[in-house]
C-alpha angles and dihedrals in degrees: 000000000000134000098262129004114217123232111175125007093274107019128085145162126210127250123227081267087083097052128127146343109144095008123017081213091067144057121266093230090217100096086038086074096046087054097049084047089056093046096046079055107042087049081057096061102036078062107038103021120229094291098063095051123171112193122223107250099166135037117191112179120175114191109223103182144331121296121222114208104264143093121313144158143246121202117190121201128160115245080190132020112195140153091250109006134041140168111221129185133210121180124185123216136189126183088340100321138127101218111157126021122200123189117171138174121227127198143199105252122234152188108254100134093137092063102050134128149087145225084221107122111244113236131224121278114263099248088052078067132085115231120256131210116212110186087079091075107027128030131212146071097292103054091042086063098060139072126216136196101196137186107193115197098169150345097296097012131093150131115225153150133234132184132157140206095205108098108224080233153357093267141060113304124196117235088248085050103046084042090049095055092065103038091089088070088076095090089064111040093078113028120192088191131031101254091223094064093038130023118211112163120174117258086203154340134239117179121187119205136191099184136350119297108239123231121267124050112015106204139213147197114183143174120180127201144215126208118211088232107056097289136108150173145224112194116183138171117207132218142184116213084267092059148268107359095176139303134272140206139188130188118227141208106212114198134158119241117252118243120240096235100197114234118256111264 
């Protein structure tokens, strides 16, 4: 069972596979970006063909409100038509409303193999990893899905790994699409607070990227961050197993649960 099943060409509902975090009523909004990046590319190609290829180099995602598990719809349309570069946009919609944007860059890829290299820390390989169970921390469809290798060093800062077996659909899935349904996953694997004491989910997602993620392992290093006023950050570089493939960062509301205060007998 996929994450979505598609229904119309541009209709879909979500499986038991998008369920949870926050609320097991809701989406996890996490596959929802793989799907908006497979549909970006697979608009691409409709209108160029396979031999005039642009590759995504940016992912901007804004999350506009929450998503219940039913049906909803995805519209494409190009902000900038170009030879090598373009600017394309995916919204997602459900009963009316606008819920998540996507607006990503795509680029003419190059040689430029001799110039190649970064100053990006490379991580440890998965199986130098102990596996990591995160269900006992987070509930909910989603994160049962996944499986995670995981190095904590502190309380919002870890190294880790995380692939799935769930195919976003029934069709054919590019390797930046399958990875970008699972960066969003970077806001829970190292929590700085319990989230049942303190909610802080992620208001968007940009993910820079210098070349295609390979199949397999997608990687992350990530450090998250709490303001003193109500604000917060996840900040992630992300890896393949043949090294740094770009960066990632997430803005977060940060609020204290309120306690539930019984009523007087």
């Amino acid at each position: 069972m996929p994450y979505f099943d598609r229904i119309a060409d541009d209709v879909f509902t979500p499986t038991a596979h998008v369920g949870g975090a926050w609320n097991l009523e809701e989406q996890h909004v996490g596959p929802s970006f793989g799907l908006l990046c497979h549909l970006v590319e697979r608009d691409h190609a409709d209108r160029r063909g396979p031999q005039d290829r642009l590759d995504v180099t940016r992912l901007s995602y804004d999350i506009l409100g929450t998503l219940a598990m039913d049906r909803f719809e995805v519209a494409v349309r190009v902000l900038r038509a170009g030879r090598t570069i373009e600017l394309v946009e995916a919204t997602l919609t459900q009963g009316g409303r606008a819920a998540v944007v996507l607006r990503a860059w795509l680029v003419v890829p190059g040689d430029t193999a001799s110039y190649a290299g970064t100053g990006l820390a490379d991580l440890a390989a998965p199986d130098t990893m102990p596996a990591w169970d995160p269900t006992t921390v987070w509930a909910g469809g989603f994160i049962a899905s996944v499986r995670v290798r995981r190095q904590q060093q502190a309380p919002g800062r870890a190294a880790y790994w995380v692939r799935t077996d769930v195919p976003l659909l029934d069709e054919p899935v590019g390797p930046t699409a399958a990875a970008a349904g699972l960066v969003d996953i970077a806001n829970g694997m190292t929590v700085r607070a319990d989230p049942g004491a303190v909610t802080f989910p992620n208001l968007d997602l940009t993910a820079h990227l210098v070349r295609p993620p390979r199949p397999g392992w997608l990687g992350f290093d990530t450090s998250v961050t709490f303001g003193a006023t109500g604000h917060g950050l996840t900040s992630t570089t992300l890896h393949d197993e043949a090294g740094p493939i770009g960066t990632l960062a997430q803005v977060l509301t940060v609020r204290p649960r309120t306690p539930v205060v019984p009523s007087s007998p």
